[in-house]
C-alpha positions, 0 to 999 in steps of 0.5 A, a space after each residue: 898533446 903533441 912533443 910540439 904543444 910541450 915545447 912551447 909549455 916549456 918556453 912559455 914556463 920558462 919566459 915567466 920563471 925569468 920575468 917574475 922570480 926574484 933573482 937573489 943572485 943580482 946585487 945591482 942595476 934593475 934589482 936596486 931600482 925597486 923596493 920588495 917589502 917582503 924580503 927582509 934582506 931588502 928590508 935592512 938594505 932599503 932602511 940602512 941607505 935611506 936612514 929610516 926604520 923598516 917600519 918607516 920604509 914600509 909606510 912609505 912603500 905603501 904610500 907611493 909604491 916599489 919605486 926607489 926613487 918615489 920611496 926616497 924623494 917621499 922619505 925626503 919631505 
């Protein structure tokens, strides 16, 4: 493999690194649009806006997806 094939590797590994490492840094915008289950921070932020149990908000994650706002109209009913 060439210095050419390595290059593009590189871009290739960093477009994905950006597109699917959460971010821990960024508090707003699209990171508060979905709901990560697994991270125990999003867990008590989640929970505490919405007034529920983590328990409760795992369920309901599970039952229509990360989608904050299908999580809060569900916790609704």
């Amino acid at each position: 493999m060439g210095v050419k094939t390595f290059f593009v590797i590189g871009l290739f590994y960093n477009c994905l690194i950006k597109i699917f490492m959460d971010d821990k840094q960024k508090k707003g915008g699209a990171d508060r649009s979905r709901i990560n289950i697994n991270e125990a921070y999003e867990l008590d932020y989640w929970s505490n806006k919405f007034g529920v149990s983590k328990d409760k908000l795992k369920a309901a994650v599970e039952t229509v997806g990360t989608s904050a706002d299908a999580v809060e109209d569900y916790l609704k009913k």
